[in-house]
VEXDO-973145 format. One line per field, with one value per atom (N, C-alpha, C): residue number from 0; atom name; z, x, y. Coordinates in steps of 0.05 Angstrom, whole numbers. Example, Ala and Ser with C-alpha at 12.3 -4.5 7.8 and 13.67 -1.06 7.14 Angstrom:
BEGIN
pos <- 0_0_0_1_1_1
site <- N_CA_C_N_CA_C
Z <- 156_156_156_142_143_157
X <- 264_246_264_257_273_258
Y <- -114_-90_-66_-45_-21_1
This chain:
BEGIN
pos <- 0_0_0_1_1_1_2_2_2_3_3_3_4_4_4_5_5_5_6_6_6_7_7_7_8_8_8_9_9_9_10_10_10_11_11_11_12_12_12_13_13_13_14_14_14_15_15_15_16_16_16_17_17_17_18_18_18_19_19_19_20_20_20_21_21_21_22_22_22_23_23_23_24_24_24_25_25_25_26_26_26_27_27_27_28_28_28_29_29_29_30_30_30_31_31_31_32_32_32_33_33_33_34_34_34_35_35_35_36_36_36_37_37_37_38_38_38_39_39_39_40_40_40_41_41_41_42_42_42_43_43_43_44_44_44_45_45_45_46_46_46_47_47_47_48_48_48_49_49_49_50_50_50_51_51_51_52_52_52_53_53_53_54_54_54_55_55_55_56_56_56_57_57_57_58_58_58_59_59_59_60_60_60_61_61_61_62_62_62_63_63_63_64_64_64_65_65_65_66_66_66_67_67_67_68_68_68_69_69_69_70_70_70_71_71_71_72_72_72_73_73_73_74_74_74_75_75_75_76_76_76_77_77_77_78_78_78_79_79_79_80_80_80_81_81_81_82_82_82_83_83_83_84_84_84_85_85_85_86_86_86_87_87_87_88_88_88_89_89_89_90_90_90_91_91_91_92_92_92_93_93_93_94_94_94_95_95_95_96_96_96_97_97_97_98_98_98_99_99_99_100_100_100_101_101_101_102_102_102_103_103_103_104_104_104_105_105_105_106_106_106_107_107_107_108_108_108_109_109_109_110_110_110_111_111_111_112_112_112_113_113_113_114_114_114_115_115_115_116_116_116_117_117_117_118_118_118_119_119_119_120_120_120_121_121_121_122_122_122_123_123_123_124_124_124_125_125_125_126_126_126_127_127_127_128_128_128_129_129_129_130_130_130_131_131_131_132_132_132_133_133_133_134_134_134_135_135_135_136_136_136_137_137_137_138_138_138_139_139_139_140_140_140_141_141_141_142_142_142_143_143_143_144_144_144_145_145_145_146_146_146_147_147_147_148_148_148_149_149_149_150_150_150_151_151_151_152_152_152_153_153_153_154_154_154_155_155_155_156_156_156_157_157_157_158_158_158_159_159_159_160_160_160_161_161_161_162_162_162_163_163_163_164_164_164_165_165_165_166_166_166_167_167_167_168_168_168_169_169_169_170_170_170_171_171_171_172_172_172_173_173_173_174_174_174_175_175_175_176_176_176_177_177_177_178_178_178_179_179_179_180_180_180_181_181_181_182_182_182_183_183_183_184_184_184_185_185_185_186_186_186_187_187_187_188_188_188_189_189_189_190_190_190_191_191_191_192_192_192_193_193_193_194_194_194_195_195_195_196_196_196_197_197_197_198_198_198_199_199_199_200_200_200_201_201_201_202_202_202_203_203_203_204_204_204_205_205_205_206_206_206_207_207_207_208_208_208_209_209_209_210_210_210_211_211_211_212_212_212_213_213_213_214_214_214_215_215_215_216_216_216_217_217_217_218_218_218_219_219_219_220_220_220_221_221_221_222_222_222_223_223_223_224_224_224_225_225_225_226_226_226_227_227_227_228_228_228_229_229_229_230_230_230_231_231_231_232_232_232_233_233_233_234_234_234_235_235_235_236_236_236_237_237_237_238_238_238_239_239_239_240_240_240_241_241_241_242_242_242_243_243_243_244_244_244_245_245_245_246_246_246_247_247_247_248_248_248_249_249_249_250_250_250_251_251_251_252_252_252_253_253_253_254_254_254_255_255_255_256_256_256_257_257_257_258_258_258_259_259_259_260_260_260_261_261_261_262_262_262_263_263_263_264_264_264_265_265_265_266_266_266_267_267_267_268_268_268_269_269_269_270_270_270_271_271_271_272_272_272_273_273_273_274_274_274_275_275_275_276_276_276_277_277_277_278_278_278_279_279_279_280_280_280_281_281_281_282_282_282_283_283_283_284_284_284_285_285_285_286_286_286_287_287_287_288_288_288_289_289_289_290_290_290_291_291_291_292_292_292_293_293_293_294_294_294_295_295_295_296_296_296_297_297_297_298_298_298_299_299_299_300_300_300_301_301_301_302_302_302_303_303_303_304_304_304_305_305_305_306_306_306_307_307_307_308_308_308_309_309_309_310_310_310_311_311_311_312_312_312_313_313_313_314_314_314_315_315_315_316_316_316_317_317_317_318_318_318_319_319_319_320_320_320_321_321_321_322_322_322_323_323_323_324_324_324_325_325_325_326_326_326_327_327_327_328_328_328_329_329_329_330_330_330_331_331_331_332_332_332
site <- N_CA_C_N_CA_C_N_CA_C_N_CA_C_N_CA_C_N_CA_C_N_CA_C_N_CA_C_N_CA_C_N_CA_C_N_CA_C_N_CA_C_N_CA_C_N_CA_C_N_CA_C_N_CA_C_N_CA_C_N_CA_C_N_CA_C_N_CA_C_N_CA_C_N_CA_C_N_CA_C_N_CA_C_N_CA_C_N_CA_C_N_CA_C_N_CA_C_N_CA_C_N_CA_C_N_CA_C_N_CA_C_N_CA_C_N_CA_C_N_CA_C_N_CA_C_N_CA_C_N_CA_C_N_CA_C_N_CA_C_N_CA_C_N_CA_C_N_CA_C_N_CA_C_N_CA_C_N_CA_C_N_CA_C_N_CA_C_N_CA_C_N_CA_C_N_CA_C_N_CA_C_N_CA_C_N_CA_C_N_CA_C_N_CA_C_N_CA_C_N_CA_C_N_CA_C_N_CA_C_N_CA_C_N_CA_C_N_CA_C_N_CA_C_N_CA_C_N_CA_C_N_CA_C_N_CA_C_N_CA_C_N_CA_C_N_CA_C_N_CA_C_N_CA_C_N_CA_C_N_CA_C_N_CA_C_N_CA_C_N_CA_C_N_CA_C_N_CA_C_N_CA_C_N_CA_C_N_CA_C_N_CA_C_N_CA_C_N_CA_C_N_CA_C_N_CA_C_N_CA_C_N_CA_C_N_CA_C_N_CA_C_N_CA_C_N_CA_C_N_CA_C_N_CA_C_N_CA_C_N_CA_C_N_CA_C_N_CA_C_N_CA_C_N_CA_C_N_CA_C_N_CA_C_N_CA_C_N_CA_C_N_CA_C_N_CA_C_N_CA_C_N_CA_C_N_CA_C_N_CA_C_N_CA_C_N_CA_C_N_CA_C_N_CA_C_N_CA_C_N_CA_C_N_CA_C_N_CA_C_N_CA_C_N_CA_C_N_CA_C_N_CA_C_N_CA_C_N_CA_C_N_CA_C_N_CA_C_N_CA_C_N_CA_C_N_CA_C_N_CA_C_N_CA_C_N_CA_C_N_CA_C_N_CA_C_N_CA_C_N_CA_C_N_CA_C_N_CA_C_N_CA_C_N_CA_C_N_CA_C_N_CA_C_N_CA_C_N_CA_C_N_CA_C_N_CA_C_N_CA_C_N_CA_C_N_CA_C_N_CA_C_N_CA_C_N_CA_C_N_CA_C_N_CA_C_N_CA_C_N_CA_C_N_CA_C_N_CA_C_N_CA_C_N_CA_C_N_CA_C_N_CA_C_N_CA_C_N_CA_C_N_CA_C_N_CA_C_N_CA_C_N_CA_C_N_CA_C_N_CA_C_N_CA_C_N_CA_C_N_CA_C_N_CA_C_N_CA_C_N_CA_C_N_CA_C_N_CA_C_N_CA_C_N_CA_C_N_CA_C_N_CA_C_N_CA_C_N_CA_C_N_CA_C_N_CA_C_N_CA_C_N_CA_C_N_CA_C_N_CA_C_N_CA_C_N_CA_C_N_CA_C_N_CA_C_N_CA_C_N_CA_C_N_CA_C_N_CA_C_N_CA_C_N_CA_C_N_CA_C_N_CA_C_N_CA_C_N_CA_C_N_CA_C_N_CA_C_N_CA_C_N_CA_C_N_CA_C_N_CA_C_N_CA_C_N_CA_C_N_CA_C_N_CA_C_N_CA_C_N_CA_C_N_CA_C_N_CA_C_N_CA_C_N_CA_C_N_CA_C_N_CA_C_N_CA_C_N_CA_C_N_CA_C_N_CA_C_N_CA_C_N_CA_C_N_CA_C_N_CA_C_N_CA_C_N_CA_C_N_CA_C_N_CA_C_N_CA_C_N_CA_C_N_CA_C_N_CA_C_N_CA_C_N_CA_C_N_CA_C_N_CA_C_N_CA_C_N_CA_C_N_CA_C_N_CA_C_N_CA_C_N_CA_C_N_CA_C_N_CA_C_N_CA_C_N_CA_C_N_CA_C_N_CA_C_N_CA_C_N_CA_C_N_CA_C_N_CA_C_N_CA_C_N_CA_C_N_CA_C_N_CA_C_N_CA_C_N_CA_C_N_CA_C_N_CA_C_N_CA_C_N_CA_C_N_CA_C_N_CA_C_N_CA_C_N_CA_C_N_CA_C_N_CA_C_N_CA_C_N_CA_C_N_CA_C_N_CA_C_N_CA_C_N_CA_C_N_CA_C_N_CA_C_N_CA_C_N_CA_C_N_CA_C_N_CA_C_N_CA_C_N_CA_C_N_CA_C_N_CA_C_N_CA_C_N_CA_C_N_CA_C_N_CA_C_N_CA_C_N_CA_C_N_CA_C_N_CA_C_N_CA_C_N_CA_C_N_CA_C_N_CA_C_N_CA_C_N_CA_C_N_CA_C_N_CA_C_N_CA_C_N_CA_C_N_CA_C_N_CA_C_N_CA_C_N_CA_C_N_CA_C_N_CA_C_N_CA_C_N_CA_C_N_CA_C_N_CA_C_N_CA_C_N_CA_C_N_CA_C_N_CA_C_N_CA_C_N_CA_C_N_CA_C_N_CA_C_N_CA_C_N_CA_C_N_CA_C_N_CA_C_N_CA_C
Z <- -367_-396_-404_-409_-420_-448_-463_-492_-490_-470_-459_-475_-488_-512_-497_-506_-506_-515_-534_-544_-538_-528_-510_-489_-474_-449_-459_-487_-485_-507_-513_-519_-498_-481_-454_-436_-437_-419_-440_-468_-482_-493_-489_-502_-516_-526_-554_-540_-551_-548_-544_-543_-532_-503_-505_-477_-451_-465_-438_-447_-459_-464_-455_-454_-426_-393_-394_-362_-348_-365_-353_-350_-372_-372_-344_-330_-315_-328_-350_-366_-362_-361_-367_-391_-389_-412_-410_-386_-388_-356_-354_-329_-303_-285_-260_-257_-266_-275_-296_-318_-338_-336_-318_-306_-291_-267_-251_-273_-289_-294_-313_-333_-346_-330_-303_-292_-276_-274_-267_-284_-309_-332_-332_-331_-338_-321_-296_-274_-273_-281_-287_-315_-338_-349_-360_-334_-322_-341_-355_-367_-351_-356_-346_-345_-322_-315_-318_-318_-321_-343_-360_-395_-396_-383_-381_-361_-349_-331_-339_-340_-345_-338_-356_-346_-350_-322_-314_-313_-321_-316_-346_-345_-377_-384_-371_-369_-383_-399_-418_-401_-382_-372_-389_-399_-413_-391_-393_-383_-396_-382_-393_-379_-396_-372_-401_-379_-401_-401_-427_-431_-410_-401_-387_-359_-349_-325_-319_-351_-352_-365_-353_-371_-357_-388_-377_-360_-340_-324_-299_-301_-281_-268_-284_-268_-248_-226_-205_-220_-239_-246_-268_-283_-294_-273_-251_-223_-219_-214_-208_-233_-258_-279_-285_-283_-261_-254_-226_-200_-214_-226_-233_-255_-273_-290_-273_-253_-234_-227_-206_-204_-215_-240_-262_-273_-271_-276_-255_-236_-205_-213_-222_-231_-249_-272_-298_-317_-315_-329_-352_-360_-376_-383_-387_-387_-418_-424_-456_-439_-442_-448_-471_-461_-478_-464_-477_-462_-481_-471_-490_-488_-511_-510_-512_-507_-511_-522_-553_-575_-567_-562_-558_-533_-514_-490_-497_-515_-530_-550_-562_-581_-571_-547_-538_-560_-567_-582_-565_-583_-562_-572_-555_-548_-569_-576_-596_-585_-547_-546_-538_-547_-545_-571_-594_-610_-624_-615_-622_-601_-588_-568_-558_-549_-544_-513_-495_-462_-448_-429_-409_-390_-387_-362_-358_-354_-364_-324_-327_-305_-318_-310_-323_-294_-295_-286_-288_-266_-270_-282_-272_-274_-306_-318_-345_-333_-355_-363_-352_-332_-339_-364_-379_-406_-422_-425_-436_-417_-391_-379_-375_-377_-374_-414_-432_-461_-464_-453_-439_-428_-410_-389_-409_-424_-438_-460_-479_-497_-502_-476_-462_-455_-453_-445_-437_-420_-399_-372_-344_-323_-318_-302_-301_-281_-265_-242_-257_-231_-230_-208_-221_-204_-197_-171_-152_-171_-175_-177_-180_-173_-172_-188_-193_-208_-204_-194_-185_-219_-208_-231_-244_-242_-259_-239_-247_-224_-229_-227_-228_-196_-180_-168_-173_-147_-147_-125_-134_-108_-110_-89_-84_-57_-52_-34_-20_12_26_28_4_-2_23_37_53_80_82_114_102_87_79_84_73_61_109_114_142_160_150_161_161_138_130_149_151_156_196_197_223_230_220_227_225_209_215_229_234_266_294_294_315_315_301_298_300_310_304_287_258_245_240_237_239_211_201_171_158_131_121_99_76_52_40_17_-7_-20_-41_-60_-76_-99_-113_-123_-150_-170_-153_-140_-128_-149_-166_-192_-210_-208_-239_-233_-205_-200_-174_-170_-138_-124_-132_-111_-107_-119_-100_-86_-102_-78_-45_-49_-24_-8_-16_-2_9_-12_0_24_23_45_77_65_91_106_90_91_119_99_108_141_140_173_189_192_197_216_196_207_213_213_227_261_264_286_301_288_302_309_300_293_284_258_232_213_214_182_163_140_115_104_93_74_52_27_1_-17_0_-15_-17_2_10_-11_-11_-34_-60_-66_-89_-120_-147_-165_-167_-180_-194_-214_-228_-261_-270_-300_-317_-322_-306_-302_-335_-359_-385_-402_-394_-408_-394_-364_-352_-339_-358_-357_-330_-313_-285_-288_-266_-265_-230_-212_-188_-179_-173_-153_-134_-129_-100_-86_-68_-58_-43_-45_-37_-5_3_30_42_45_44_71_73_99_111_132_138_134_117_107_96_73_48_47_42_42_18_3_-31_-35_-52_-56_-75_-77_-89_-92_-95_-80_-102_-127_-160_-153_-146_-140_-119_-96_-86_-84_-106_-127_-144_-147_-170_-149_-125_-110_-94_-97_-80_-93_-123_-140_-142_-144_-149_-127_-100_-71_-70_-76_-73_-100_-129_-147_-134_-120_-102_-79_-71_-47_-26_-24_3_14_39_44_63_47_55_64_104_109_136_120_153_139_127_117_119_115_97_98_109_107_79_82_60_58_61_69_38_24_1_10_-14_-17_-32_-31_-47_-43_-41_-32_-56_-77_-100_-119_-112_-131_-144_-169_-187_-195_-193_-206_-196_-164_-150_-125_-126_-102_-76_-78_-56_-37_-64_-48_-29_-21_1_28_27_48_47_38_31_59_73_86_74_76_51_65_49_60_37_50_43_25_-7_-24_-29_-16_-13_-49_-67_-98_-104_-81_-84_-81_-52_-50_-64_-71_-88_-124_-130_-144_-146_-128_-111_-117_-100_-101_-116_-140_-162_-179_-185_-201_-185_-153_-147_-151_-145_-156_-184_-207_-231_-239_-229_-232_-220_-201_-183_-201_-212_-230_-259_-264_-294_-291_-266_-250_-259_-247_-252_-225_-207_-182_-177_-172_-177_-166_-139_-108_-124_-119_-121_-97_-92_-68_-67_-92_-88_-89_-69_-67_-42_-52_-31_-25_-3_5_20_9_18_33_66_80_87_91_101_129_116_143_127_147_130_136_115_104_127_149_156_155_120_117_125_132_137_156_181_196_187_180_179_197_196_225_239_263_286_298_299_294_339_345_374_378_404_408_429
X <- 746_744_720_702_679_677_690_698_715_733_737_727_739_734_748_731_735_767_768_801_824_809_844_850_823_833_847_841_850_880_890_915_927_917_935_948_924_930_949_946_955_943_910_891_875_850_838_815_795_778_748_755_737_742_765_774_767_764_761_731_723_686_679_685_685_680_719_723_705_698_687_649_649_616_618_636_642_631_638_635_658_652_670_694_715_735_754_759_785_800_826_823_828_832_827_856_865_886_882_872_872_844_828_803_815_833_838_858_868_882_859_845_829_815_800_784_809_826_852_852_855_857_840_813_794_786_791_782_812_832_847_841_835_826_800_797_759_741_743_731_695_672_645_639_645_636_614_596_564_552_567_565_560_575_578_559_548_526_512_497_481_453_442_411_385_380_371_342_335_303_300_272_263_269_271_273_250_248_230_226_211_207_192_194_176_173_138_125_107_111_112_84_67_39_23_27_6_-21_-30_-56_-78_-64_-84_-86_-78_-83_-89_-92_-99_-129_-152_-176_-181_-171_-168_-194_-176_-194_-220_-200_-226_-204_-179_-165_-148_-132_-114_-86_-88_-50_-54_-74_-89_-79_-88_-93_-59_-44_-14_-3_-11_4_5_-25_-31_-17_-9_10_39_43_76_81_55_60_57_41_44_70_82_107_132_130_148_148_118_114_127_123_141_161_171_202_217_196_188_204_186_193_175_179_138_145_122_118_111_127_112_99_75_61_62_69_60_50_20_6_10_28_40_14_-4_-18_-13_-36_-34_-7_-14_4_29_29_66_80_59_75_81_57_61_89_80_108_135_133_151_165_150_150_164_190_199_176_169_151_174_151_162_181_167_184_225_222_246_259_254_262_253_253_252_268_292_303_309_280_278_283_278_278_301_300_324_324_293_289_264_260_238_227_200_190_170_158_153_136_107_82_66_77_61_78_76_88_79_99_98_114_109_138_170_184_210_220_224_234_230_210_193_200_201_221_246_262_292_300_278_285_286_262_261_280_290_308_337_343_368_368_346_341_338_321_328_356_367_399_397_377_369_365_371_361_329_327_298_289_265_255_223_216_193_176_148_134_117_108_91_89_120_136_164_172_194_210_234_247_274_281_300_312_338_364_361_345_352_362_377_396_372_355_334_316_317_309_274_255_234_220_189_180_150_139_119_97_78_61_70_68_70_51_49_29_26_46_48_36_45_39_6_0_-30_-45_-42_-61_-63_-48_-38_-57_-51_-69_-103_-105_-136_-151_-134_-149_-152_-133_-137_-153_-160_-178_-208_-209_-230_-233_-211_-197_-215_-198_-206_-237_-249_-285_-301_-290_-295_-298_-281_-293_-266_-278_-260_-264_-285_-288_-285_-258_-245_-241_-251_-241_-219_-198_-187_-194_-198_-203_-183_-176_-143_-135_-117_-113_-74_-83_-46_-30_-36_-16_-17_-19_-26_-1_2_32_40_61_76_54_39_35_6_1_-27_-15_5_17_27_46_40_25_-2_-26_-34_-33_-48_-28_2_12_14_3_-6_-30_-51_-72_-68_-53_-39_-30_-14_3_-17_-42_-58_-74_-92_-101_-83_-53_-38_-35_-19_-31_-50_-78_-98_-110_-88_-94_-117_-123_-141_-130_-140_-122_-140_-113_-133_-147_-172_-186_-184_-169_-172_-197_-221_-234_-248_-238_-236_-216_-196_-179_-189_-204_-218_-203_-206_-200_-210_-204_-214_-201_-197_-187_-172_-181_-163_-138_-118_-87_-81_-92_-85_-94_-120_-133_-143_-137_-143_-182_-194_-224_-232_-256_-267_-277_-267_-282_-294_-309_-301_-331_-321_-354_-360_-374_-382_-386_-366_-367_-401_-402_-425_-429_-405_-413_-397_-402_-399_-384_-365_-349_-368_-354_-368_-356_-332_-319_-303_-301_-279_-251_-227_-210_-200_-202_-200_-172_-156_-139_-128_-153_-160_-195_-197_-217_-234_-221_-233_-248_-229_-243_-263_-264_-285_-312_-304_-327_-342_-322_-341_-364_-340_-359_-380_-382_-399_-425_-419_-442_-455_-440_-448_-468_-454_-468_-490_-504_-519_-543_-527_-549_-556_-537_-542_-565_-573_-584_-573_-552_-529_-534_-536_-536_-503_-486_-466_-469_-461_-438_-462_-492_-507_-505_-498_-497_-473_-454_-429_-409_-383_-363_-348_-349_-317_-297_-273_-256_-233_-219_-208_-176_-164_-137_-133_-123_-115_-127_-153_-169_-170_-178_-188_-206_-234_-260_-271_-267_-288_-309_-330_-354_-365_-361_-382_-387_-416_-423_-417_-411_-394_-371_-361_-334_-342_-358_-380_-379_-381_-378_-357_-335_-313_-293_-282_-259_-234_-212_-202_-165_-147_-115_-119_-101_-99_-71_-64_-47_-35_-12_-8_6_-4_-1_13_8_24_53_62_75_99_87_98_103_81_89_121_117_144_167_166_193_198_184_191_214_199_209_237_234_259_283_277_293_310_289_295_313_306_314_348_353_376_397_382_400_403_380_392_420_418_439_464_471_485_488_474_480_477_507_511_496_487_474_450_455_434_410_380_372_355_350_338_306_288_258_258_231_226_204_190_159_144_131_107_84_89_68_42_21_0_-17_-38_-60_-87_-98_-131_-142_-169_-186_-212_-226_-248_-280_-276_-305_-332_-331_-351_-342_-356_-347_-353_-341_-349_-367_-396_-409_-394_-394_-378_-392_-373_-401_-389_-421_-410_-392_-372_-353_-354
Y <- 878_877_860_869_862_840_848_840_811_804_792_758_746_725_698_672_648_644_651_648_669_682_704_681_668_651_629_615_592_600_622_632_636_650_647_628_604_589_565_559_546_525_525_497_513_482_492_513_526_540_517_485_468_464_466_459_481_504_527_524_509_529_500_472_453_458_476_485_501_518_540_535_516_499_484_470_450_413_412_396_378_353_338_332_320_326_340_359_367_357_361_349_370_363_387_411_394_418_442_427_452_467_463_471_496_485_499_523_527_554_567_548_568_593_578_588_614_606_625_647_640_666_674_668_678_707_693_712_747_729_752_777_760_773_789_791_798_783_761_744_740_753_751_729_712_689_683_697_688_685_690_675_658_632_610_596_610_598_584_560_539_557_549_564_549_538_517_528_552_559_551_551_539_510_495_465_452_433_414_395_385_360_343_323_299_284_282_267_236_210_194_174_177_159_134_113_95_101_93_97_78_60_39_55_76_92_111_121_163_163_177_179_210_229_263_267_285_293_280_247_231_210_203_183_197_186_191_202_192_192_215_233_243_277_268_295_286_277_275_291_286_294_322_327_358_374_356_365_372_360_357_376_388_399_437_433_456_461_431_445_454_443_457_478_493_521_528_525_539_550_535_528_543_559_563_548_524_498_488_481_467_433_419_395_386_367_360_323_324_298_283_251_236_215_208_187_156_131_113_99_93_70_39_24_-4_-9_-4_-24_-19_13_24_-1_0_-25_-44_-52_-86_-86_-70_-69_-54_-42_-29_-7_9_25_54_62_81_113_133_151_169_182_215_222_238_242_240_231_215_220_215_215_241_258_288_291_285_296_326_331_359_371_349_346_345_358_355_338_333_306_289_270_258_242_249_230_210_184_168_158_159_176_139_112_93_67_48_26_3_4_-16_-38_-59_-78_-74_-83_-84_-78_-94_-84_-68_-48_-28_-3_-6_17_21_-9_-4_14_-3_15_37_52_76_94_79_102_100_75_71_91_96_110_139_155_180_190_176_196_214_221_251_234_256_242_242_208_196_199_210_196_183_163_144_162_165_175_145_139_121_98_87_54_68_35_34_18_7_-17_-21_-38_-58_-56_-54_-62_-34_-11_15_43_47_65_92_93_114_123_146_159_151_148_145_158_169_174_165_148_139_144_140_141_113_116_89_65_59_35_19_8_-24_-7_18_31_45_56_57_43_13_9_-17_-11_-28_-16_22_49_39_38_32_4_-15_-45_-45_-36_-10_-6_11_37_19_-3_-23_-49_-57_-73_-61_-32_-10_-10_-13_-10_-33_-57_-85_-104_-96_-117_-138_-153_-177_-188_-194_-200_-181_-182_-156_-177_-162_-164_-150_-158_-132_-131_-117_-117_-104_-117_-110_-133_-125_-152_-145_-171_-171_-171_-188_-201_-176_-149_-120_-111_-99_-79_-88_-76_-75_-63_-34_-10_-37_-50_-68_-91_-102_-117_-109_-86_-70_-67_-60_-54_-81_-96_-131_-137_-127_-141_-128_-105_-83_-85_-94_-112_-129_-157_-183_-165_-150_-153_-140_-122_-113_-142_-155_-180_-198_-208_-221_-208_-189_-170_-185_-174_-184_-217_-229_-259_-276_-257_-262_-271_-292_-311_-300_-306_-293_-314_-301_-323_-319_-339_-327_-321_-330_-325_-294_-287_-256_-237_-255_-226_-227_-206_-205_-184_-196_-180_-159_-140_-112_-106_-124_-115_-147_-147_-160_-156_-175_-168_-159_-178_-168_-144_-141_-115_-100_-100_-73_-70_-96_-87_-99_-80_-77_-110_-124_-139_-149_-137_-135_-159_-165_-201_-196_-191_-196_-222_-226_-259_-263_-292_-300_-300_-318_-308_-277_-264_-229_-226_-214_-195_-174_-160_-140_-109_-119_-92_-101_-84_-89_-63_-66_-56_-57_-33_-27_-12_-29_-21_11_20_47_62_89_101_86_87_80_55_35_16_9_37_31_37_52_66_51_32_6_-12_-18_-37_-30_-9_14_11_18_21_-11_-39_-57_-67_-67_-68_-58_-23_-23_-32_-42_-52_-73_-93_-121_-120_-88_-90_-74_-77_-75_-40_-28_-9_-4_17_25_51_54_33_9_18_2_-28_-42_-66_-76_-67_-68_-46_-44_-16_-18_4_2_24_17_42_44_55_56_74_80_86_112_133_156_173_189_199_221_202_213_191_201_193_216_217_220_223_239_245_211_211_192_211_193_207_199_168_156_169_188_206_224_224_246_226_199_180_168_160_146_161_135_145_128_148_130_149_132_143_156_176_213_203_204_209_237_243_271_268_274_293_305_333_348_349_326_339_308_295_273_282_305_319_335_352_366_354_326_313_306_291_288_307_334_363_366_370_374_360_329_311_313_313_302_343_365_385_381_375_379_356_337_314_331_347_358_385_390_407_398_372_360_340_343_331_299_287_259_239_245_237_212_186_176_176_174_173_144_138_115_114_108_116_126_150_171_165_156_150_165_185_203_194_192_186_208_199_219_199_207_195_191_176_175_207_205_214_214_227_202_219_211_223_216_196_176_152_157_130_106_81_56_45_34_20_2_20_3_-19_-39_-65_-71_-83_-92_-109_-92_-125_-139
């Protein structure tokens, strides 16, 4: 029986017509008993179960990126946002963007979208404030994942690139070539994902029983406003280890206004293996940021939670390998 109505089942069985359009949703609120007969009547009264099917294609993902990390079409998290908006087409899903600027962080200003509650699931594309993301995930009332950070105290699903084993990969790969004088370059004190790297760094030359010199770990940004600020130390290493390709794009360009010929002067090896409209990215060997498939995990994740699936996993870490576009000069040992 085709015709087959919400309320013949819930006359039958003896509840309201909320209660079977709950059961049959698999919604919470009724209890496993009166679940178990609706779905009893139903099927007796050839009730078309697939009415009630959840229909999980056409999904709204809101996407959530600060302004201090997106410049369309040239930053890293820019090409991720990309990625994620691909794999939701996969999916046949679509993506609503919002890029939160400055003030919104400072003021912790909750994002449109949010308050057009139009989304079924939100990823949040880059590391803010504690408090500015726990508002966030409290205020969404949709399931969250974190794309490449993470955060302690928010029961939120994450997936990141292996910062600490990258960036360990990289200082390596110039160990292996002889250099012993290694710089970072990276503001430890901005996010985790450079602290990571600095401490991957750190176990790299411990290993080799190279103490670090602080005058070696060098800035690349104003922890407060984001602005390039990268030095070239006076007395100079023989290879620098950049905690991103961006940044070794800056030091690249400064080195050679200084003089410096890279890599017969000077190496330099970087992180993500994405530069921008440099020409450096033609010589750059640098750890491979798999995008895609950190993209991937993301969609699948935050999809399988709008499902309904309880499973926390915690952080997922997307390893790759270097890049080796350009050998570093292998210095004699």
């Amino acid at each position: 029986m085709s015709d087959v109505t919400m309320k013949d089942i819930a006359a039958a069985v003896g509840v309201s017509v909320v209660s079977v359009s709950n059961a049959l949703a698999g919604r919470k609120g009724v209890s496993d008993d009166v679940r178990f007969r609706v779905e009893k009547a139903a099927r007796e009264l050839g009730y078309d179960m697939k009415k009630n099917e959840p229909n999980f294609q056409g999904m709204v993902i809101g996407v959530l990126v600060p302004e201090k990390y997106i410049t369309v079409g040239q930053s890293f998290y820019w090409a991720l946002y990309q990625r994620v908006a691909y794999e939701a087409a996969k999916s046949q899903s679509v993506t609503m963007l919002e890029i939160l600027t400055f003030s919104m962080e400072e003021t912790e200003e909750m994002p449109k979208l949010l308050r057009e509650k139009t989304i079924s699931g939100l990823i949040i594309i880059g590391w803010m404030t504690d408090s500015y993301v726990k508002k966030i995930v409290d205020a969404a009332q949709v399931p969250t994942v974190f794309l490449d950070f993470q955060m302690k105290g928010v029961r939120c699903d994450a997936v990141m690139s292996s910062n600490y084993v990258g960036m360990y990969k990289v200082t390596r790969y110039l160990l292996e070539r002889g250099h012993r004088d290694i710089a970072f370059v990276g503001s430890v004190g901005d996010n985790d994902n450079i602290m990571d790297r600095y401490y991957g760094y750190r176990k790299a030359l411990m290993e080799a029983g190279i103490p670090e010199r602080r005058e070696w770990i060098l800035e690349d940004r104003d922890v407060q406003d984001g602005h390039v600020i990268i030095e070239v130390p006076e007395n100079m290493p023989t290879a620098f280890a950049c905690n991103s390709d961006w940044t070794a794009g800056l030091l690249y360009n400064e080195l050679v206004k200084q003089g410096y010929r890279v890599p017969e002067d000077v190496s330099i090896v970087g992180y993500d293996n994405y530069l921008y409209d440099n020409s450096f990215a033609e010589q750059l060997t640098t750890y491979n940021v798999d995008m895609k498939q950190m993209a991937h995990q993301a969609v699948k994740l935050l999809r399988g939670k709008i499902r309904g699936a309880e499973r926390h996993w915690g952080t997922i870490y997307v390893d790759l390998s270097l890049i080796h576009i350009s050998e570093p000069t292998r210095l004699q040992l």
